[in-house]
C-alpha positions as CSV (number, residue, x, y, z in Angstrom):
1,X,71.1,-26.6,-55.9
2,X,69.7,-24.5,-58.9
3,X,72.6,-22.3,-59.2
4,X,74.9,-24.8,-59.2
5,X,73.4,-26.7,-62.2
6,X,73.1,-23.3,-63.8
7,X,77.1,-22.5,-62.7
8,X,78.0,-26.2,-64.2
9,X,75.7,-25.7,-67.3
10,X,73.6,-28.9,-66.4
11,X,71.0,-27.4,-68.1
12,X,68.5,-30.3,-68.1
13,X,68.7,-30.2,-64.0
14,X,68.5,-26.9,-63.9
15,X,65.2,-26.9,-65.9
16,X,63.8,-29.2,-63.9
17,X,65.2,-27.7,-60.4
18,X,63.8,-24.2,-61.6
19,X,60.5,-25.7,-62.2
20,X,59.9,-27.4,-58.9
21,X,61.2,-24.2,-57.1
22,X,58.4,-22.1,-59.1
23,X,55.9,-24.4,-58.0
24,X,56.7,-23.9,-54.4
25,X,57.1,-20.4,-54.4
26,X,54.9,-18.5,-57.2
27,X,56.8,-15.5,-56.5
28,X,60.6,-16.4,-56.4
29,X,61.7,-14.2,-59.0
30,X,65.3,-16.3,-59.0
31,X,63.8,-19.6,-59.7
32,X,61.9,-18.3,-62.6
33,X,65.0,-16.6,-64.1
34,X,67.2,-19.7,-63.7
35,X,64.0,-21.7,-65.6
36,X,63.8,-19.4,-68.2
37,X,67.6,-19.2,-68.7
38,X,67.9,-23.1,-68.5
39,X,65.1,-23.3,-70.8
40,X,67.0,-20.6,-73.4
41,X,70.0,-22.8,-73.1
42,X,68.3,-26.2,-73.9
43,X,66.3,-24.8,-77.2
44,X,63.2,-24.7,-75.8
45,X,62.3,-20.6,-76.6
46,X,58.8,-21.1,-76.9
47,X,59.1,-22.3,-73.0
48,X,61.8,-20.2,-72.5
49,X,59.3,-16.8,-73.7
50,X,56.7,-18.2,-71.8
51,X,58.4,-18.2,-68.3
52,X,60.4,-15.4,-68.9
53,X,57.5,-13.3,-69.6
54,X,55.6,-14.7,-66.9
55,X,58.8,-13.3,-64.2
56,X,58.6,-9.6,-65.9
57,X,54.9,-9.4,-65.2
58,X,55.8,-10.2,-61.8
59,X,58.4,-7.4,-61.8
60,X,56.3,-4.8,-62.4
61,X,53.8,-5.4,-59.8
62,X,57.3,-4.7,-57.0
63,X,58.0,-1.8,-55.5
64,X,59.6,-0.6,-52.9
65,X,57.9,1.9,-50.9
66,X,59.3,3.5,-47.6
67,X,57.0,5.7,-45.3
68,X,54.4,5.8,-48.8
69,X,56.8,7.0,-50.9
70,X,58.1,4.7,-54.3
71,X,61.6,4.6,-54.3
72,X,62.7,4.9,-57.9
73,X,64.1,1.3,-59.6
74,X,68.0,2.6,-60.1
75,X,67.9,2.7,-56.4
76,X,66.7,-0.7,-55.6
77,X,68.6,-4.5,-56.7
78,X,67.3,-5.6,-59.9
79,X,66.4,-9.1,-58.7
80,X,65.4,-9.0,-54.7
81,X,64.4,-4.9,-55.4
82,X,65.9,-4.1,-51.5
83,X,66.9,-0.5,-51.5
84,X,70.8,-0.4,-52.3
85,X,73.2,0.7,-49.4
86,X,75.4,3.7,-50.7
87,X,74.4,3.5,-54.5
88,X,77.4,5.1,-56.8
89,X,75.1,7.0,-59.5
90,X,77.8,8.0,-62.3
91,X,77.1,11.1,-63.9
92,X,75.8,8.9,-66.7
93,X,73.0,7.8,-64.8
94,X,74.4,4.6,-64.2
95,X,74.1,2.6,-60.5
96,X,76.8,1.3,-59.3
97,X,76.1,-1.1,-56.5
């Protein structure tokens, strides 16, 4: 339901929908992005810093690892980290997915 209060912009429910998911699942990387973003969008930054920090430290502790070996982050989604099927790398350095 979270990402439709955050498609609608029913902030408040989203902020509250966000929460509850977090609580269930420490390590849902989505719910605490759609908090953080609901909490940007109601004012609340000091929140908003808070839970967003709190997903980044969780971030860094994922990596995807296949038979040992780290596979580099432009190579994996930015929010489930799964390794990318046929990844476009630009001669920029830039993934297209």
């Amino acid at each position: 339901m979270n990402i439709s209060y955050n498609g609608l912009r029913l902030w408040e429910k989203a902020s509250v929908d966000s929460r509850k998911a977090a609580e269930l699942d420490g390590k849902s990387v989505k719910a605490y992005y759609f908090w953080g973003r609901a909490a940007l969008q109601l004012g609340q930054y000091g929140e908003a810093f808070s839970v967003l920090r709190r997903l980044t430290s969780s971030l860094t502790d994922k990596r995807l690892t296949i038979a040992g070996e780290e596979i580099p982050d432009y190579l994996c989604r930015t929010i489930s980290f799964k390794l990318l099927e046929d990844p476009v790398i630009t001669p920029s350095g830039i993934t297209i997915r």
